[in-house]
C-alpha positions as CSV (number, residue, x, y, z in Angstrom):
1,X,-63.3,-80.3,-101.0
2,X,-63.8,-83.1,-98.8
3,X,-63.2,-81.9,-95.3
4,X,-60.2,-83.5,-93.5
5,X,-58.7,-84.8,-89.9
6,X,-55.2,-84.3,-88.7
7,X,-54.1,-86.3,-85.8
8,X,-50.5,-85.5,-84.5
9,X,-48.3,-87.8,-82.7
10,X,-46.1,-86.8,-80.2
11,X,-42.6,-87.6,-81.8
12,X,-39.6,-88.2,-79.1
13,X,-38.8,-84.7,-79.4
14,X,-42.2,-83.5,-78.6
15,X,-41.8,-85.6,-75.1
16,X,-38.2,-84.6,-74.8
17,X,-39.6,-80.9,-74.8
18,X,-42.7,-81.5,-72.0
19,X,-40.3,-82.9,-69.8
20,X,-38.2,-80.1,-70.1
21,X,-41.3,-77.8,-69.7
22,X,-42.6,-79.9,-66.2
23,X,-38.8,-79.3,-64.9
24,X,-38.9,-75.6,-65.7
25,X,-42.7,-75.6,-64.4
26,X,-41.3,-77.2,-60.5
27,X,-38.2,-75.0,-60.7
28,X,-40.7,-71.9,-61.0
29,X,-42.8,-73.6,-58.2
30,X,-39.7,-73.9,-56.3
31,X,-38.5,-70.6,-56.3
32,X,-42.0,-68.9,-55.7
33,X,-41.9,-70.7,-52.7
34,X,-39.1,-69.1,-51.6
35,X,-40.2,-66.0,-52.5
36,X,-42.9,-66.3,-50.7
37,X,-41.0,-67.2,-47.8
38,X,-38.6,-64.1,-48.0
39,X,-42.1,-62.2,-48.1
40,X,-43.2,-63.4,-45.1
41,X,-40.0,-62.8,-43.6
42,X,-39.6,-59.9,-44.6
43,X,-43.3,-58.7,-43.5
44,X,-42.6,-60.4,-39.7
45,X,-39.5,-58.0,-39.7
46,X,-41.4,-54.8,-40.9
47,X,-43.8,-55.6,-38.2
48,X,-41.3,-56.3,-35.7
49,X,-39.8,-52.6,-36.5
50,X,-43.2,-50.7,-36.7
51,X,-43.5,-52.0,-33.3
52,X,-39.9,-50.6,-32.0
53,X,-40.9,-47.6,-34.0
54,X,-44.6,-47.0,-31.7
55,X,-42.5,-48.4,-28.9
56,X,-39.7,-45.4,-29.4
57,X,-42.5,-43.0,-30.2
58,X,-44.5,-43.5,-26.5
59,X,-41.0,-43.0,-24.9
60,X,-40.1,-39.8,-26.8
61,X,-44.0,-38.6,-25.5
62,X,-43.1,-39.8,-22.3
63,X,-39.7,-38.1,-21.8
64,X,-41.0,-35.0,-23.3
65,X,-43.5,-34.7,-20.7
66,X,-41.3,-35.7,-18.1
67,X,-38.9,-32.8,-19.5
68,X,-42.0,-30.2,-19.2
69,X,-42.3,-31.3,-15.7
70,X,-38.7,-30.5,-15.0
71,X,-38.5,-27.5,-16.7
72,X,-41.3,-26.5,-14.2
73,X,-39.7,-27.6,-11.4
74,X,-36.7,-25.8,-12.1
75,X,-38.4,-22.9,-12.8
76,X,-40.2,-22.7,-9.3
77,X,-36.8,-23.7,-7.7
78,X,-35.0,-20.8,-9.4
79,X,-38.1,-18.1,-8.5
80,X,-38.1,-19.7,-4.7
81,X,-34.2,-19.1,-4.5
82,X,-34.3,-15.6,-6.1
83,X,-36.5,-14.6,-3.4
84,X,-34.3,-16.1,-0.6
85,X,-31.2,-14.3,-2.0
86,X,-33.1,-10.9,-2.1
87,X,-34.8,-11.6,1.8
88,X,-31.3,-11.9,2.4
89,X,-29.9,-9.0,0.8
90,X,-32.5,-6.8,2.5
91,X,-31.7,-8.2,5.9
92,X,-27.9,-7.6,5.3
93,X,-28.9,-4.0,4.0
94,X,-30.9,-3.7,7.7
95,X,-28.2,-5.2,9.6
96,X,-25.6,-2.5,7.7
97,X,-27.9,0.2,8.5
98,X,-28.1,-0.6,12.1
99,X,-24.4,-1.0,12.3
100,X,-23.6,2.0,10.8
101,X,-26.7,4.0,13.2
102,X,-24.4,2.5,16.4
103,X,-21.4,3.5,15.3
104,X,-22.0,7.1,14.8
């Protein structure tokens, strides 16, 4: 067999089809540029709430230290007026008993 060539020719459906292909082809360019916007968008707002995140984190440290520190401080207050009151009670008890001696 004699070996043979085929040439095709694009008939006016053929064209009518790669238009339609090149519109489909810059609608699909069109919307992965959007989607690539929304992803950048979207990764500037995760970002933006990572930071609030760190940022609420350090204050929760911060007020749980300054809460220790109270705590503390209220505990020394306490022990510092449970000592007055019983100073007091004693000198009441003393002033009672000396009362009491002078009247009898």
């Amino acid at each position: 067999m004699a070996p043979s060539v085929s040439v095709g020719v694009a008939t006016p459906s053929q064209r009518k089809g790669a238009g339609v292909a090149a519109e489909e082809a810059e609608l699909l360019r069109r919307r992965n540029a959007e989607l690539e916007r929304e992803v950048a968008a979207l990764r500037a707002e995760l970002g933006a709430a990572r930071r609030r995140a760190e940022t609420a984190e350090e204050a929760e440290e911060r007020l749980c230290v300054q809460l220790g520190e109270a705590e503390v401080e209220a505990v020394e207050i306490a022990r510092a007026y449970q000592g007055r009151v019983e100073e007091l009670a004693r000198e009441l008890a003393a002033a009672r008993g000396a009362a009491a001696a002078r009247s009898s």
